[in-house]
C-alpha positions in Angstrom: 88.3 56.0 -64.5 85.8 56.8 -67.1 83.7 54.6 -68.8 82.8 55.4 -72.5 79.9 53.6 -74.3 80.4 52.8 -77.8 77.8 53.3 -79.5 75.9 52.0 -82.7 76.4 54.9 -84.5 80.2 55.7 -83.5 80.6 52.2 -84.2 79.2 52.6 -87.8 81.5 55.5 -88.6 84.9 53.7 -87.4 84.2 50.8 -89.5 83.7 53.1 -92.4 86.7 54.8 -92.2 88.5 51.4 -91.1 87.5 49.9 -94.0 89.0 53.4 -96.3 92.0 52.6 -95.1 92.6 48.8 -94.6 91.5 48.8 -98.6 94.5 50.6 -99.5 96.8 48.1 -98.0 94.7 44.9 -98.0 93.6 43.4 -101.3 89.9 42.8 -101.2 87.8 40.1 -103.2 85.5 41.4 -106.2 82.7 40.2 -104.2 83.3 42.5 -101.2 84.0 45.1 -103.8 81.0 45.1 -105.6 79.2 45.6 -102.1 81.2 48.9 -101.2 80.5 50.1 -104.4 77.1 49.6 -104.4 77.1 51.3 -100.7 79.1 54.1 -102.0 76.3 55.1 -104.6 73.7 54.5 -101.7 75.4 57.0 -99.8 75.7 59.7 -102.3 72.2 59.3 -103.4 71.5 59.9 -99.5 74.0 62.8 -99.2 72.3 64.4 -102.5 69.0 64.2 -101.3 69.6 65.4 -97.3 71.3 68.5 -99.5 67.8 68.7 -101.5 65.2 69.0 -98.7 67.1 70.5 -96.2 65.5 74.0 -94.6 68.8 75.2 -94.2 72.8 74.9 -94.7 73.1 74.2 -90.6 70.9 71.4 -90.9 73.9 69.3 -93.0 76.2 71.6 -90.3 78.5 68.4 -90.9 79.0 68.3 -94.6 82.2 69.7 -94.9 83.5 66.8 -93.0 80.9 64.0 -94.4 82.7 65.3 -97.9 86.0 64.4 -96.3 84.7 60.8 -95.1 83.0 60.2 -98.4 86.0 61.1 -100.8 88.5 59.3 -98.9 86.5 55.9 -99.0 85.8 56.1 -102.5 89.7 56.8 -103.5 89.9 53.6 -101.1 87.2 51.8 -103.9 89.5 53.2 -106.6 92.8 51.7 -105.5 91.3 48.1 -104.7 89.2 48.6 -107.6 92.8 49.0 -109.7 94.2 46.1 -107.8 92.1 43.8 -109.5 92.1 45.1 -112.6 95.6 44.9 -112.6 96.1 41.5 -110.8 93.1 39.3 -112.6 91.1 41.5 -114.8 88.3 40.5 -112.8 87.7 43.6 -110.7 83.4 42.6 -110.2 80.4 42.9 -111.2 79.5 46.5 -110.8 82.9 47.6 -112.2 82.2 45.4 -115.8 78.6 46.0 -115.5 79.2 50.1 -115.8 81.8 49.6 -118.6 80.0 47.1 -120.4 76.5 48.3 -120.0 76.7 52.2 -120.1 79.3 52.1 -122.6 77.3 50.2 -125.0 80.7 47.7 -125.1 82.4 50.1 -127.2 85.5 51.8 -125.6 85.2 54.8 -127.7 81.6 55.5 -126.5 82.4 54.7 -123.2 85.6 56.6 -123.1 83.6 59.7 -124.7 80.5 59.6 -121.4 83.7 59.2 -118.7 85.1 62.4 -120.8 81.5 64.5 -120.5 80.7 63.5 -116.9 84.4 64.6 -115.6 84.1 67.8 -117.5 80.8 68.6 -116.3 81.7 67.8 -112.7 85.0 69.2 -113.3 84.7 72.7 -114.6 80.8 73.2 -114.5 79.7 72.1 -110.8 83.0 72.1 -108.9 84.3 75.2 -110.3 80.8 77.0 -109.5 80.7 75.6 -105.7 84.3 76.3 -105.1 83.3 80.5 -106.2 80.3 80.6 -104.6 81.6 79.3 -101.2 84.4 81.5 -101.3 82.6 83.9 -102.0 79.9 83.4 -99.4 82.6 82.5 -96.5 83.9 86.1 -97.2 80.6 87.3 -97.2 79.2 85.8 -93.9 82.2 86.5 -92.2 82.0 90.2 -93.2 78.4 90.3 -92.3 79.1 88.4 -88.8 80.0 92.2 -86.7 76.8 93.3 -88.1 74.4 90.5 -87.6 76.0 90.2 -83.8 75.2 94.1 -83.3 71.7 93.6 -84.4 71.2 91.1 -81.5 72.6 93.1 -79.2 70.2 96.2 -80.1 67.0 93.9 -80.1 68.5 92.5 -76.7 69.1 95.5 -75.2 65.5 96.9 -76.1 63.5 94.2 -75.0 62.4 92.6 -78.4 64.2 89.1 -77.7 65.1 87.3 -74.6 68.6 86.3 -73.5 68.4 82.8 -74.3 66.9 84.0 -78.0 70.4 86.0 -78.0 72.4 83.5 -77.0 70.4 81.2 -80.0 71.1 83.5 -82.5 74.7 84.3 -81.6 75.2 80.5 -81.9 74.2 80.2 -85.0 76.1 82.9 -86.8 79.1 81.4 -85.1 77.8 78.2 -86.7 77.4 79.5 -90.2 80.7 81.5 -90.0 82.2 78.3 -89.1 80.2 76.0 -91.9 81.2 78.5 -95.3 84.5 79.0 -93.6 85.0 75.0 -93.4 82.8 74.6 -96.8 85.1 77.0 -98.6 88.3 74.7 -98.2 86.1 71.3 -98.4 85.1 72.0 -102.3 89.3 71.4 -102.8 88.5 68.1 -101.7 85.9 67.6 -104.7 88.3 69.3 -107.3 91.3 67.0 -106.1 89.2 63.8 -106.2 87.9 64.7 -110.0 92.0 64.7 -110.5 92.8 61.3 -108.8 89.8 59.8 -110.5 91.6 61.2 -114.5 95.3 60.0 -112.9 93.7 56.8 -112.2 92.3 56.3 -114.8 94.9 57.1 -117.0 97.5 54.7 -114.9 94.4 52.0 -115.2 94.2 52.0 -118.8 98.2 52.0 -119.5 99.1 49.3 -116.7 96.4 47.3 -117.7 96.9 47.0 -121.4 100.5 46.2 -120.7 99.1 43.7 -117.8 97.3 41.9 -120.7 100.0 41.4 -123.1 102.7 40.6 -120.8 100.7 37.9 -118.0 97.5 37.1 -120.1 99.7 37.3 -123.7 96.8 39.2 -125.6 97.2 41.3 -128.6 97.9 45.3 -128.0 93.7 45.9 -129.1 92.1 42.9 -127.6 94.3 44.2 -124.5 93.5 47.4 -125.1 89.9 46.7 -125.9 89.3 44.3 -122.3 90.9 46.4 -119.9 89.8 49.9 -121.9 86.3 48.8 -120.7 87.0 47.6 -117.1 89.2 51.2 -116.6 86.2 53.2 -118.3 84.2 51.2 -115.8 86.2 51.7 -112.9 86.0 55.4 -113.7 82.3 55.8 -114.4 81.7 53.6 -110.9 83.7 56.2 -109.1 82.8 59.5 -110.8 79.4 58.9 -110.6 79.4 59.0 -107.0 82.1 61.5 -106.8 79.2 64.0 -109.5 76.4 63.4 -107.3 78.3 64.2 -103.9 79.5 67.3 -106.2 75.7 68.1 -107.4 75.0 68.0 -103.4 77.8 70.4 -102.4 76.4 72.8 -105.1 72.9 72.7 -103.7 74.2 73.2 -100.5 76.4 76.3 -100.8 73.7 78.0 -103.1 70.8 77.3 -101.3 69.1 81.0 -100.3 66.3 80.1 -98.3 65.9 79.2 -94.9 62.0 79.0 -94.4 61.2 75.6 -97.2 62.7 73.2 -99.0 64.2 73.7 -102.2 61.9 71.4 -104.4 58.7 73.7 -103.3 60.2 76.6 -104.0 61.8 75.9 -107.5 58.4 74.8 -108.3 56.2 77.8 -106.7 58.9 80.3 -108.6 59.0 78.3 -111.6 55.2 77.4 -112.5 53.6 79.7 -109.4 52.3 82.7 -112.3 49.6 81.6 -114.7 50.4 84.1 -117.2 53.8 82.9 -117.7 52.6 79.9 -118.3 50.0 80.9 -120.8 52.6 82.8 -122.7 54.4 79.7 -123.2 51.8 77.4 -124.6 51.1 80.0 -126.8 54.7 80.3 -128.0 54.8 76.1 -128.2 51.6 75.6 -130.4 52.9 78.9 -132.6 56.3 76.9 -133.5 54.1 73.5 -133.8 52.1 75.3 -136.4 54.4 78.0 -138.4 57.2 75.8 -138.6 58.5 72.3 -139.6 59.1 71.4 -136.0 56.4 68.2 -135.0 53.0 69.7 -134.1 52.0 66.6 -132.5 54.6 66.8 -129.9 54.6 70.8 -129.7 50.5 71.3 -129.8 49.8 68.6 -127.0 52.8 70.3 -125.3 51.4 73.8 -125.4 48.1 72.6 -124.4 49.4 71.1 -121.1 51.3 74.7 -120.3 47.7 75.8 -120.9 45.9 73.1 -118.6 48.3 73.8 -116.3 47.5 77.4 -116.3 44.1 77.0 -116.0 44.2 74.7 -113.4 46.8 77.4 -111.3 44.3 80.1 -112.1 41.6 78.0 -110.4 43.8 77.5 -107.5 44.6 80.7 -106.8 40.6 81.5 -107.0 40.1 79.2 -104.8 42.8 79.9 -102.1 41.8 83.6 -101.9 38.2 82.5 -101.2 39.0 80.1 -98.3 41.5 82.8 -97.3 38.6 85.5 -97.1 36.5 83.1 -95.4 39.4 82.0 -92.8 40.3 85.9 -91.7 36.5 86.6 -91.6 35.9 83.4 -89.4 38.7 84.6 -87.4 37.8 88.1 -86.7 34.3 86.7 -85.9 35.4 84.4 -83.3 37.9 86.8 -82.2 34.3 89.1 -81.8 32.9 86.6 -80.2 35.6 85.7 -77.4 34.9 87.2 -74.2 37.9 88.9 -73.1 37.9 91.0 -76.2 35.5 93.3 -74.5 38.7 94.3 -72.3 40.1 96.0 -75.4 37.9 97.8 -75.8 38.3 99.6 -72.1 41.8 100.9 -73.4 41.4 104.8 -73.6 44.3 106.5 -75.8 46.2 109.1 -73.8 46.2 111.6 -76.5 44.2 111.0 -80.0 44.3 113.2 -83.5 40.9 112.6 -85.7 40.2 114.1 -88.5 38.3 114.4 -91.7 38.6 112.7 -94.9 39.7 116.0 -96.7 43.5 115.9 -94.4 43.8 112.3 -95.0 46.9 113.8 -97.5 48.4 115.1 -94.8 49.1 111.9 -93.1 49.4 109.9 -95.7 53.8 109.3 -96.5 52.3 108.0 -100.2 50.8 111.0 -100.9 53.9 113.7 -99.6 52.0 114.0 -96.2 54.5 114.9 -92.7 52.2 115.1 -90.9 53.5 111.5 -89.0 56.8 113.0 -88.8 55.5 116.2 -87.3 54.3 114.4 -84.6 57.6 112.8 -84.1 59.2 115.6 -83.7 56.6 117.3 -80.9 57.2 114.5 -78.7 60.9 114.8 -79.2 60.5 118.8 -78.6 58.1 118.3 -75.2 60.6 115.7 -74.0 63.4 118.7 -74.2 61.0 121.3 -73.6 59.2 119.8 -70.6 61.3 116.7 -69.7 58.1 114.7 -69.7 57.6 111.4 -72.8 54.9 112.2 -74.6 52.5 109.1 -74.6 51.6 107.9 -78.3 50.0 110.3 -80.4 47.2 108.1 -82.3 46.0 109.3 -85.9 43.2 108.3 -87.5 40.5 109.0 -90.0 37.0 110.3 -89.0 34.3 110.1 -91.4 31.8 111.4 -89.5 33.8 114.8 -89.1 33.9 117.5 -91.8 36.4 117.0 -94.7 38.4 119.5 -93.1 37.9 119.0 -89.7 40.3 117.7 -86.9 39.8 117.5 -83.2 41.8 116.3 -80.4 40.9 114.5 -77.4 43.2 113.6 -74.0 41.9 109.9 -72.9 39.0 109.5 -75.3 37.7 113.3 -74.5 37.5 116.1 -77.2 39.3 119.1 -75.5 39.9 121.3 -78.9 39.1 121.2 -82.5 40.5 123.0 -85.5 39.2 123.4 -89.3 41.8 123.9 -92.2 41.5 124.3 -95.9 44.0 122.1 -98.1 46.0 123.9 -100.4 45.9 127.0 -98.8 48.1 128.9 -96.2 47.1 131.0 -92.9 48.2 134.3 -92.9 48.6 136.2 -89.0 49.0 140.1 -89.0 52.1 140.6 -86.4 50.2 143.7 -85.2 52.3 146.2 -87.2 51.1 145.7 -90.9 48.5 148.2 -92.0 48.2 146.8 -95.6 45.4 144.1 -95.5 45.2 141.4 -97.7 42.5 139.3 -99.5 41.1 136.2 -97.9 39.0 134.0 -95.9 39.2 135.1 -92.6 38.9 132.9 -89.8 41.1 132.3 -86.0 44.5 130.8 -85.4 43.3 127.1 -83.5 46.0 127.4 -81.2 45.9 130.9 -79.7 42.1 132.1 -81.4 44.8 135.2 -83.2 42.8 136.6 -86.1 43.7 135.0 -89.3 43.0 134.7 -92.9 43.4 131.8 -95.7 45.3 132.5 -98.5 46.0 130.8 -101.5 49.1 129.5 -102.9 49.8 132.3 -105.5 49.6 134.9 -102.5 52.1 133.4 -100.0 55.1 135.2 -101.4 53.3 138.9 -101.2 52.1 137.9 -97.7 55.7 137.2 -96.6 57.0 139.6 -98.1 54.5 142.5 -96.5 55.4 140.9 -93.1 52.7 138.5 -92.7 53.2 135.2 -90.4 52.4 132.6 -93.0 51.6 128.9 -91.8 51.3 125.8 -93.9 48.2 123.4 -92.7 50.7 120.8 -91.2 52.1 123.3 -89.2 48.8 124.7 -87.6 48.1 120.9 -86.5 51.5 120.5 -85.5 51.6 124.1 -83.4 47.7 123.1 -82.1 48.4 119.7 -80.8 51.7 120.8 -79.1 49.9 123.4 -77.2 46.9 121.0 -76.1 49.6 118.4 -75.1 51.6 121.6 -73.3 49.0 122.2 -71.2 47.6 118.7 -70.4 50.8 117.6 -69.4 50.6 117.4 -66.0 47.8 114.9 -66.6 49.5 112.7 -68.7 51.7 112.1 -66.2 51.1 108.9 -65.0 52.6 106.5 -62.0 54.2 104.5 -64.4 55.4 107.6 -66.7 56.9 108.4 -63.1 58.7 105.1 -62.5 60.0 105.4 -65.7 61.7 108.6 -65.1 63.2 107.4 -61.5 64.6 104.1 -63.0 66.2 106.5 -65.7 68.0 108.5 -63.2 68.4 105.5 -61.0 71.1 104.3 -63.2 73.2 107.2 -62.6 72.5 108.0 -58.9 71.0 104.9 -56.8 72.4 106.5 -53.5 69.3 109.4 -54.1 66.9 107.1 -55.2 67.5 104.8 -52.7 67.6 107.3 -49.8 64.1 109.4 -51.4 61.9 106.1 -52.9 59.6 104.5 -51.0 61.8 105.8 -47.8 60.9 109.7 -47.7 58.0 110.0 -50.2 56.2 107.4 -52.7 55.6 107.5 -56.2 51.9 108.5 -55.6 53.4 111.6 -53.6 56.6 112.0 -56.7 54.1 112.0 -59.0 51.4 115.3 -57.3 55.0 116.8 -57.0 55.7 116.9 -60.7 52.3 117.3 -61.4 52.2 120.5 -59.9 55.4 121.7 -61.6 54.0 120.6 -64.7 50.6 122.6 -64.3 52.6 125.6 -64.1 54.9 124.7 -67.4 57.6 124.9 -65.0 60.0 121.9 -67.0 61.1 118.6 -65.2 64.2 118.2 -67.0 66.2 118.3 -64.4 65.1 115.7 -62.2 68.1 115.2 -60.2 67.8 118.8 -58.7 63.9 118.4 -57.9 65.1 115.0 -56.3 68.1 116.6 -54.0 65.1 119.1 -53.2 62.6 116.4 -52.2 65.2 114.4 -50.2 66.2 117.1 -48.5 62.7 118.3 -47.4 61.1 115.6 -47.4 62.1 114.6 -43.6 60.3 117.6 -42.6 57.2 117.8 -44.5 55.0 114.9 -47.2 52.8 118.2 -47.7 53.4 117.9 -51.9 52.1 121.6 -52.5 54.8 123.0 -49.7 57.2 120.4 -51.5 56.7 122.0 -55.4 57.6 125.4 -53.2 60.6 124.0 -52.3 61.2 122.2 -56.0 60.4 125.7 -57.7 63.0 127.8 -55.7 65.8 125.1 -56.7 65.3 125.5 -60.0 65.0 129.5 -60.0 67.9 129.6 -62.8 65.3 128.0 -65.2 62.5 129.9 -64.3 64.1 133.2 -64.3 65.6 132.3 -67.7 62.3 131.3 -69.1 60.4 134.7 -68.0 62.9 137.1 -67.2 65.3 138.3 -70.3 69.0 138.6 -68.7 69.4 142.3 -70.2 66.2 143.5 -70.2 64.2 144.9 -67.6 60.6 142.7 -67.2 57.6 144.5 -66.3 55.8 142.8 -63.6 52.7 143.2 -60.8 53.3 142.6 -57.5 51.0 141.9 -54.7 50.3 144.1 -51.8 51.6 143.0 -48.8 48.3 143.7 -46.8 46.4 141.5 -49.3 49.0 138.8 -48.6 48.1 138.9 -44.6 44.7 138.5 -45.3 45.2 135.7 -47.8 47.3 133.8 -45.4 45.3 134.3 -42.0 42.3 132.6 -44.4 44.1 129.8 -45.3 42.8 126.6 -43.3 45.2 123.2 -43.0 43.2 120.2 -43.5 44.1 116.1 -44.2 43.0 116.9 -47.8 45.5 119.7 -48.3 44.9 123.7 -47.4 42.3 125.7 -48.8 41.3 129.5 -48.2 38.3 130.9 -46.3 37.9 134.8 -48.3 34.3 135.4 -48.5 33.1 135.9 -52.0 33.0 139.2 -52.3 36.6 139.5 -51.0 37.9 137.5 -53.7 35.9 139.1 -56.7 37.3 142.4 -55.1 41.1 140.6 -55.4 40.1 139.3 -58.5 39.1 142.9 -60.2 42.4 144.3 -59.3 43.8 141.6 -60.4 42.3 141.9 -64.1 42.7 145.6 -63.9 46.6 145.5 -63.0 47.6 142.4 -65.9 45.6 144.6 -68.4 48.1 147.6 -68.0 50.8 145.0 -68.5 48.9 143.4 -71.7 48.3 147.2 -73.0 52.0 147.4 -72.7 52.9 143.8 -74.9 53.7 141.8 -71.8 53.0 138.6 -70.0 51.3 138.6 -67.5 53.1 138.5 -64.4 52.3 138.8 -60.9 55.6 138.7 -58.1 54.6 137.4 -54.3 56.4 136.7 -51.6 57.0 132.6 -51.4 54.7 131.8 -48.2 51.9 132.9 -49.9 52.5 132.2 -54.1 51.0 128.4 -54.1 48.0 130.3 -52.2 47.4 133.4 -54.5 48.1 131.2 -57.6 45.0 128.7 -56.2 43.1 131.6 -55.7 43.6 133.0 -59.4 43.9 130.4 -61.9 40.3 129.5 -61.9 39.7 132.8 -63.5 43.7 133.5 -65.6 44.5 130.7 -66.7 47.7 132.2 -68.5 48.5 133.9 -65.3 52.0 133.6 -64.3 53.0 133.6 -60.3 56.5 133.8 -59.2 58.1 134.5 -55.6 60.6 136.9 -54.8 62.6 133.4 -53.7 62.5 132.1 -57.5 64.4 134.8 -59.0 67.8 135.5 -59.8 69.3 138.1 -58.2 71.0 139.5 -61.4 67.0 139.7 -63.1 66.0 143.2 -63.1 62.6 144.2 -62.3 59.9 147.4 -63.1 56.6 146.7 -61.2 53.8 148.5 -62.9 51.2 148.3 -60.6 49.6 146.5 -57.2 46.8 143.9 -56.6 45.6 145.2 -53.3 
């Protein structure tokens, strides 16, 4: 069996709600009453200021049901209240006190203040809480999907943790619940104002008839005594009842959930100096042009000014100490010793540039330059199948105005000049008609070029010029240094990445090729080397069939990109080779192949070839001599070897072409038709 503890405070709210309802059936002394009344103001003074200072609506998460508790016990008050009114005319202290007192002894003026104070809890605070918490229940429940959502999408990408989730869910249950429960506890307010005016009303007619039928008065005198104790009785209980209303009202309007209400009403109302210069100035205006007291309106406008003043100086003073704190704290953050870590951090990829294309990067100025570089990682990640590290921008002064470079982990590797408010203009080849300008060279592929202004863009076009606006020819230059640095921006952890991605879709590969077959070290030269060769990664699930199938046999990673590169022949022979046009190409002589392999010497550190130098200038020559016929011809530059021997010949070459393309026979489709114009041998 269990065994519940009562405690103090359950104990305190059973007697409270025992004594509700034992005072509707058991008459209570005036004494005893004028105790429970006095309690019942305490506690709406409490319930008023909890609603005042409170951060936020959950932290009174109980008031709609404190508002049940509270309106019940003072009904209670009201019916033994009426019980002695009726029985003795005696009903206590506080009751006679509140007629007596507020009312000035006069029925009429007390009748007139119980009149005001019912209408202005009646139809100015209850009407306005029982709107705004209907209208904020529907509100907060309409908002509740979206709110969950948004938890959800910072759960799910790291930003909070599950228990923050699980926090935050709570809570918008918890409000949902609160406005939901608030919306029908205002009704409780409304339909206590109506007891209070049907009590009242019975109070006044049953005790003047009380009077002159036990106590034998006269119809006033009756009227007058017990007209007094019912105004009394009313004011005792509407008082309470306004201030609990005056709490619900705070309550259900309160909009912030960071202070409490006081310092904010305060900060918004007397927070700008001007305002309150404006003011004064208007006071001692009207305490001078017009009949109204200038005493009362001059000292009055010069306090708004004081007060001013003073806020002015406060402000003053506040930025100071403000200045001082963030420069203390950038100094000590100087000064501590692990900040020298920071500065070890080398940016994968960086874009500086001079003051002059600061508009170009700037969104408040019409620059796109930020969404440019959005959209190259987002083309490289389709492109090459690779994420792009973060591109960082910044400002150099020490460059020219119109100056940019860009560096791969804190080293320059290309720079490029513009001139703002003008366009580059590239001859296709075909276009005999020059036109006027400054010529210069494209940045990304040194083409011969020429600035143009504004006014000469259209003719340009229209003559068949490529016309480029400065954004673009950053845009077009970084993407091409990025292109061909890719393979070392690939990092281990860029790697990991990319197998936990595919990891969620096939574990069984993963699982059988990492760390079993081949570790990330040995994934990575692998991709690397396809990378080098701008041979995409897209499809990783293809190059990781390839690798777990080979893998068994061989951790050589130049003999496993072989073996990756034939797999994905389709996308190599659709990137070079047009499906219904025949592609000019160079192949290599099979003698010179021979000789290439019979050099090539296997070693711990990977294979390298033994020519003697004057053997590989003379391969080296026909090389340069055979791509210049295709070049003469418009065409890339592509040599076709047999696949033993392509990872060799393209070591051998790229020192000296580095736009040299190398494909084996074993990488093509068989539908790709070739012309070969000519033999390295």
């Amino acid at each position: 069996m269990k065994i519940v503890k009562l405690r103090i405070a359950d104990l305190g709210v059973a007697i409270y709600l025992l004594a509700a309802v034992v005072m509707f059936i058991v008459p209570i002394p005036s004494f005893l009453l004028d105790i429970l009344l006095a309690c019942n103001i305490s506690i709406a003074l409490i319930v008023l200021f909890n609603a005042l200072f409170a951060t936020e609506v959950l932290d009174m998460s109980f008031f709609p049901t404190l508002l049940l508790f509270t309106t019940i016990f003072r009904i209670s008050l009201n019916v033994s209240s009426t019980r002695l009114i009726l029985t003795t005319g005696n009903p206590g202290n506080v009751v006679t006190t509140f007629g007596e007192f507020v009312g000035g002894g006069d029925m009429v003026v007390g009748a007139i203040i119980f009149i005001v104070l019912v209408i202005i809890q009646f139809v100015v605070i209850n009407k306005g809480s029982e709107r705004v918490s209907e209208v904020t229940a529907r509100f907060t429940l309409d908002a509740m999907p979206g709110k969950q959502m948004a938890i959800d999408a910072d759960f799910n990408t790291g930003m909070i943790s599950a228990t923050e989730a699980r926090e935050r869910r709570e809570k918008i249950q918890q409000e949902s619940s609160f406005f939901g429960s608030m919306d029908g506890a205002t009704k409780y307010v409304k339909g206590d104002a109506t007891a209070g005016l049907i009590i009242t009303a019975l109070n006044l007619i049953g005790g003047t008839i009380m009077g002159m039928t036990r106590f034998n008065l006269e119809f006033m005198p009756a009227l007058q005594k017990y007209g007094i104790l019912t105004i009394g009785d009313g004011l005792v209980s509407q008082i309470p009842s306004l201030l609990i209303s005056l709490a619900t009202g705070i309550l259900v309007t309160k909009a912030s959930k960071e202070a409490e209400i006081s310092a904010i009403i305060i900060r918004q109302l007397f927070g700008i100096s001007k305002v309150l210069y404006i003011v004064g100035a208007t006071l001692c205006f009207l305490g001078i042009a017009t009949p109204l007291n200038p005493v009362l309106f001059l000292a009055l406008g010069a306090v708004f000014f004081l007060v001013g003043n003073s806020l002015d100086r406060q402000t003053a003073i506040e930025s100071i100490e403000e200045e001082a704190e963030v420069g203390e704290a950038d100094a000590e953050e100087i000064r501590k010793p692990e900040n020298v870590i920071s500065l070890l951090q080398v940016d994968p990829i960086e874009l500086e540039f001079g003051y002059g294309i600061i508009p170009l990067a700037d969104v408040n100025q019409g620059g796109d330059l930020l969404d440019r570089v959005v959209m190259i990682r987002r083309q490289l990640a389709l492109e090459l199948g690779i994420v792009v590290p973060i591109i960082r921008l910044r400002d150099n002064i020490q460059l020219n105005p119109n100056q940019y470079i860009i560096k791969i982990k804190g080293i320059q590797v290309s720079e490029g000049e513009i001139l703002f408010d003008h366009y580059m203009a590239m001859n296709p080849g075909f276009i005999e008609e020059e036109i006027t300008g400054i010529p210069t060279f494209e940045p990304s592929f040194h083409l011969p070029a020429i600035w143009i202004s504004e006014n000469q863009r259209e003719r340009a076009e229209s003559m068949g010029y490529t016309v480029v606006d400065p954004p673009s020819i950053i845009a077009t230059h970084l993407t091409e240094i990025i292109r061909s640095h890719a393979a070392e921006l690939l990092s281990r952890q860029d790697v990991q990445n990319l197998i936990d991605n595919i990891k969620e879709s096939n574990p069984t590969l993963v699982e059988e090729l990492v760390p079993k077959l081949l570790g990330i070290g040995e994934i990575q030269k692998v991709l690397q080397n396809l990378l080098k060769e701008a041979v995409s990664i897209r499809d990783l699930l293809t190059i990781f069939e390839t690798l777990a199938d080979h893998a068994a046999a061989t951790h050589d990673t130049d003999v496993l990109t072989e073996y990756a590169r034939q797999s994905l022949k389709r996308a190599i022979s659709a990137k070079y080779f047009p499906p219904s046009e025949t592609t000019s190409v160079v192949t290599l002589d099979p003698k010179t192949e021979q000789e290439i392999m019979a050099s090539v010497k296997q070693t711990e550190q990977g294979a390298y070839i033994t020519l003697s130098p004057e053997r590989i200038k003379e391969i080296i020559a026909s090389v340069e001599t055979e791509i210049g016929k295709l070049e003469n011809l418009g065409k890339s530059p592509i040599i076709i070897t047999s696949p033993i021997v392509r990872m060799y010949f393209k070591k051998l070459t790229e020192e000296y072409f580095k736009d040299l393309i190398v494909i084996s026979y074993n990488e093509i489709e068989s539908n790709v038709e070739l012309q070969s114009v000519g033999m390295v041998s």
